[in-house]
C-alpha positions in Angstrom: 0.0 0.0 0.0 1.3 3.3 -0.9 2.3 5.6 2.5 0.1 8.6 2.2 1.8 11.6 1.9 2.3 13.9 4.9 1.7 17.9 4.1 5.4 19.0 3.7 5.9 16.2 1.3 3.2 17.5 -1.1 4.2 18.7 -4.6 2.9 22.2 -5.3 0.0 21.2 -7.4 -1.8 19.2 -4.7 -1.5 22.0 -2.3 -2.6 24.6 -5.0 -5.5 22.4 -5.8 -7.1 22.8 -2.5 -6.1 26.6 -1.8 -7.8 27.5 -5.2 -11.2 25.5 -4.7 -12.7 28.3 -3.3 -11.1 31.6 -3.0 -12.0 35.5 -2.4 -12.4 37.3 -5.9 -12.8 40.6 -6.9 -13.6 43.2 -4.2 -17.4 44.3 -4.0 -17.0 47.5 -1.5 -19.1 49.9 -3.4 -17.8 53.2 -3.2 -21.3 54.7 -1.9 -24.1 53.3 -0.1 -27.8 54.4 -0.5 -28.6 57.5 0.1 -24.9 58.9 0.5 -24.9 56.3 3.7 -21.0 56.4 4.7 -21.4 53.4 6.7 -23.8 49.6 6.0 -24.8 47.5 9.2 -25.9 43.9 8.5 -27.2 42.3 11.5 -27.4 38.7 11.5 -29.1 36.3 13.9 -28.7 32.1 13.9 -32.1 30.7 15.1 -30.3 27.3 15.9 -32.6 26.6 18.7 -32.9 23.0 19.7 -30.9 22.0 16.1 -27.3 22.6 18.1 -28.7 19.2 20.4 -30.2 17.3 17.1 -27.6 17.2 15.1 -25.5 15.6 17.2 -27.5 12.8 18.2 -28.5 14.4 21.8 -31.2 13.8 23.8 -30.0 16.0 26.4 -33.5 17.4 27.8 -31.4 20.6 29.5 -29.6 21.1 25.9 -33.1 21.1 24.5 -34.6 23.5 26.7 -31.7 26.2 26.0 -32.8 25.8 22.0 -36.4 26.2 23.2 -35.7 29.5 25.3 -34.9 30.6 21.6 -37.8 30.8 20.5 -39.8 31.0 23.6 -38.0 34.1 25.0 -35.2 35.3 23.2 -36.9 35.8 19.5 -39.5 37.6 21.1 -37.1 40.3 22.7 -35.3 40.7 19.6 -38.2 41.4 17.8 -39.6 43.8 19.8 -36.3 45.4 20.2 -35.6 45.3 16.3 -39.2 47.1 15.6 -38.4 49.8 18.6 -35.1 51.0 16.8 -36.8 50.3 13.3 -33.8 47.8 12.5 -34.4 44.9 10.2 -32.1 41.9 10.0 -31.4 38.5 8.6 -32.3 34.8 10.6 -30.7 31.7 9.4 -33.1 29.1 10.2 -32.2 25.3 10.1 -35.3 23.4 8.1 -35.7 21.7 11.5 -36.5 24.5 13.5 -38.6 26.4 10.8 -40.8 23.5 11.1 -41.1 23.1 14.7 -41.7 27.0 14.9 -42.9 28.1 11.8 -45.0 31.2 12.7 -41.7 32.5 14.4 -40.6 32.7 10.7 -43.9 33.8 9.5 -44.1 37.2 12.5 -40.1 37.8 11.3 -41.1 38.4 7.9 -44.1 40.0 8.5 -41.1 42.7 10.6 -39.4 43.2 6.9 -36.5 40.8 8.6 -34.7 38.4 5.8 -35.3 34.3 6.7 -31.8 32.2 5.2 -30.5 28.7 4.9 -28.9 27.1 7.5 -29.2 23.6 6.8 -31.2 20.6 7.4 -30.9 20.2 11.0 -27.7 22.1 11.6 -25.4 19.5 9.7 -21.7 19.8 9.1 -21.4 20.0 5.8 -17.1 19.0 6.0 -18.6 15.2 6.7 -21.2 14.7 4.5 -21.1 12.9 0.9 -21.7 16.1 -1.6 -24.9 14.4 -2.6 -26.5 14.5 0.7 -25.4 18.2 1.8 -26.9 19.3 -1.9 -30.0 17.2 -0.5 -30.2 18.4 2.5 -29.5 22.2 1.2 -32.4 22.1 -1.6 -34.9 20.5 1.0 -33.8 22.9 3.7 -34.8 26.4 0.4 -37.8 24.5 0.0 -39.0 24.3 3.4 -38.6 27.8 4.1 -40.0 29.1 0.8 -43.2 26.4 2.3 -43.2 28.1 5.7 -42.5 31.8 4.7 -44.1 32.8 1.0 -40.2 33.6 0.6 -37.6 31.5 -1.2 -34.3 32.2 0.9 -31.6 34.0 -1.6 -28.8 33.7 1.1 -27.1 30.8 2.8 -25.2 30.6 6.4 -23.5 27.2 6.5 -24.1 25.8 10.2 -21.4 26.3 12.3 -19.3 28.0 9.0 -18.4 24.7 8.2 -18.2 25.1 4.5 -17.2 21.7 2.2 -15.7 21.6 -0.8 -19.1 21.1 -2.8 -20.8 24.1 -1.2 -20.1 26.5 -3.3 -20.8 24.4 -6.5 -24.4 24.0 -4.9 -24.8 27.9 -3.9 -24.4 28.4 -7.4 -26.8 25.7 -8.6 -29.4 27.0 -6.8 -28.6 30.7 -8.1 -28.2 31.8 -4.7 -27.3 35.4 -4.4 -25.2 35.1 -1.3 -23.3 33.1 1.3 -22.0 34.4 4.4 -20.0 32.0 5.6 -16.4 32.9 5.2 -13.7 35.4 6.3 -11.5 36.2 3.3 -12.2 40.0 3.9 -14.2 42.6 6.1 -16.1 43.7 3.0 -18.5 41.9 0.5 -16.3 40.4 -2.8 -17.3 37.6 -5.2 -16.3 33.7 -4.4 -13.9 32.2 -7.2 -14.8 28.4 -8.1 -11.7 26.8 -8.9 -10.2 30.4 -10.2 -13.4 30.8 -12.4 -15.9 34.0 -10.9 -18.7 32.1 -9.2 -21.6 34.8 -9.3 -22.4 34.4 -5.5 -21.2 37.0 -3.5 -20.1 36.7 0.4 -21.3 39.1 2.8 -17.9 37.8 5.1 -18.0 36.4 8.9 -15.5 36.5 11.6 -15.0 34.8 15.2 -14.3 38.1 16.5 -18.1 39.3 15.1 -19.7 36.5 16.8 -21.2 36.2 20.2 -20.8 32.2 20.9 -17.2 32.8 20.7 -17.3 34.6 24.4 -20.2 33.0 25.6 -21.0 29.7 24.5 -21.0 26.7 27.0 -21.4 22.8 27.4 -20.8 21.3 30.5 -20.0 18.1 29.8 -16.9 19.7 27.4 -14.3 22.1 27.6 -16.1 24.3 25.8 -16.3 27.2 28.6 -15.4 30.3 27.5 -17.0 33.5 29.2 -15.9 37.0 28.4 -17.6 39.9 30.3 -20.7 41.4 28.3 -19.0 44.9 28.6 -16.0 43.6 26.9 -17.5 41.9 24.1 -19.8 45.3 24.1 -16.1 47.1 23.2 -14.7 44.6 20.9 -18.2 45.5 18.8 -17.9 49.0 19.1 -14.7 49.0 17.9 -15.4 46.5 14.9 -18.0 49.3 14.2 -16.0 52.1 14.5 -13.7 50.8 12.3 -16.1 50.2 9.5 -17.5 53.5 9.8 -14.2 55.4 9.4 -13.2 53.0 6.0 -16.7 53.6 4.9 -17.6 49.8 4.7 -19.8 46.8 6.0 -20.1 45.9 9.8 -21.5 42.4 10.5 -22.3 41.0 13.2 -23.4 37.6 14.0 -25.5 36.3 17.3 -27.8 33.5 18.6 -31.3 34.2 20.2 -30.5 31.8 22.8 -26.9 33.2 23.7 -27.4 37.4 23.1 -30.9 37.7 24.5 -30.3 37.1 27.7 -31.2 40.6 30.5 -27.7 40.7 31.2 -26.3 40.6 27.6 -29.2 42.1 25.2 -28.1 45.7 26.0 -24.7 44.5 24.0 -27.1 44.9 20.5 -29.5 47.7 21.8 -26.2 50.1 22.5 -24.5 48.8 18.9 -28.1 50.2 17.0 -27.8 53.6 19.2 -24.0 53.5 18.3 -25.0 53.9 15.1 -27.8 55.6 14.6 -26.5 58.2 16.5 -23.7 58.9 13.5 -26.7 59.8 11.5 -25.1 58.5 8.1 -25.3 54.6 8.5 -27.7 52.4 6.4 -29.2 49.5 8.1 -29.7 46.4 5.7 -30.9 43.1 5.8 -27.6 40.5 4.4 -29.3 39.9 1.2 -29.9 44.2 0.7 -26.5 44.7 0.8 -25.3 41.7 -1.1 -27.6 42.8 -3.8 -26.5 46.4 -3.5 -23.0 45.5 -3.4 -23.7 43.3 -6.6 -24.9 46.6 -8.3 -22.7 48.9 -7.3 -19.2 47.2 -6.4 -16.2 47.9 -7.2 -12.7 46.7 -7.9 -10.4 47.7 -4.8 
């Protein structure tokens, strides 16, 4: 049996085969916004729920009841905090959950807020056969074009975990957007093996996400707990730094992590941030990857 290769033994085409599957293309940062905007917010929220638990296999009835606080408290306080500032924003909604809760779906777009794929029932995509995750992905548009009125233009993978087939699927489906990956802090267009795609990423980042500080399973090491005022300033400063380039600030959270009484000020206080700078445009993940799309340019 031939010894397979270790990584410093590959020759430079097997190594550049897997760099150039997928890769960032051309730069999409427009150079306006609408309405002379200087600044675009995207806020994104992953209604994961009791799908974290499923897809694993759990039957942890304490792991389920954090998903179910999702929908039964933490969705509700969004909302209504959402339709105080007059914010809308983008849920990515495994099939799973859109089915167990469907008129959750139904009241967000009924707010103007943007429903996306995220999956089946929160699957990683990196160990499934391509055939099932394009399956899985197609079932997942249909159910929430079922539930909603709305086929879903955008796609989150769960947990980011993108395979090498994803992309090839996004653009079978003639999905608009993914927002997925981190090759950049503004919106540019995903390369196919070197060839322009036509799906545009609205780009993610650890340091933009809320489970990175305070997600927790106590029967893993997973414990990590950063004080709500400092995540509070590593947002703010994301932000600010957006604002002065004159490009995109996203930010991703979870209902059942961010909503909490002691932690839901963290996204009240980044919408007065920036409505108090007067020149910021709001947008839904799909709004700015269509505007982006329209009105992007080369760096």
């Amino acid at each position: 049996m031939e010894k397979q290769m270790e990584p410093w033994e590959w020759p430079d085409a097997h190594w550049q085969k897997l760099v150039d599957r997928v890769r960032a293309g051309r730069s999409l940062r427009p150079t306006h916004w609408p309405d002379g905007k200087r600044c675009a917010v995207a806020l994104s929220f992953d209604s994961d729920h009791e799908s974290n638990e499923l897809r694993d296999g759990g039957k942890s009835i304490g792991r389920l009841s954090w998903g179910q606080y999702g929908n039964r408290v933490a969705v509700p306080r969004i909302r209504k905090l959402l339709h105080r500032h007059g914010v809308r924003a983008s849920f990515y909604v495994p099939a799973v959950i859109a089915k167990m809760y469907p008129d959750e779906q139904r009241q967000l777009v009924a707010d103007g807020h943007e429903i996306g794929i995220h999956g089946w029932i929160h699957e990683l995509n990196s160990v499934l056969p391509a055939a099932n995750e394009r399956d899985l992905m197609m079932r997942a548009a249909d159910v929430l074009e079922q539930v909603t009125g709305i086929r879903p233009v955008g796609l989150r993978t769960p947990s980011w975990d993108f395979s090498d087939a994803t992309l090839a699927i996004e653009k079978e489906m003639g999905l608009l957007y993914d927002s997925s990956l981190m090759a950049d802090e503004d919106c540019y267009e995903l390369l196919l093996e070197g060839r322009p795609s036509g799906v545009i990423e609205v780009p993610v980042e650890w340091i933009r996400d809320d489970a990175v500080y305070f997600m927790m399973n106590r029967f893993q090491s997973l414990r990590p707990y950063t004080a709500p005022a400092d995540v509070m300033n590593i947002f703010a400063r994301e932000f600010d730094g957006a604002y002065e380039d004159g490009g995109l600030f996203q930010l991703t959270m979870h209902p059942h992590i961010i909503a909490y009484r002691s932690r839901i000020w963290i996204l009240e206080e980044i919408i007065r941030m920036a409505q108090a700078k007067g020149d910021v445009w709001f947008a839904t993940h799909a709004e700015v990857a269509q505007w982006v799309k329209s009105h992007g340019a080369e760096a």
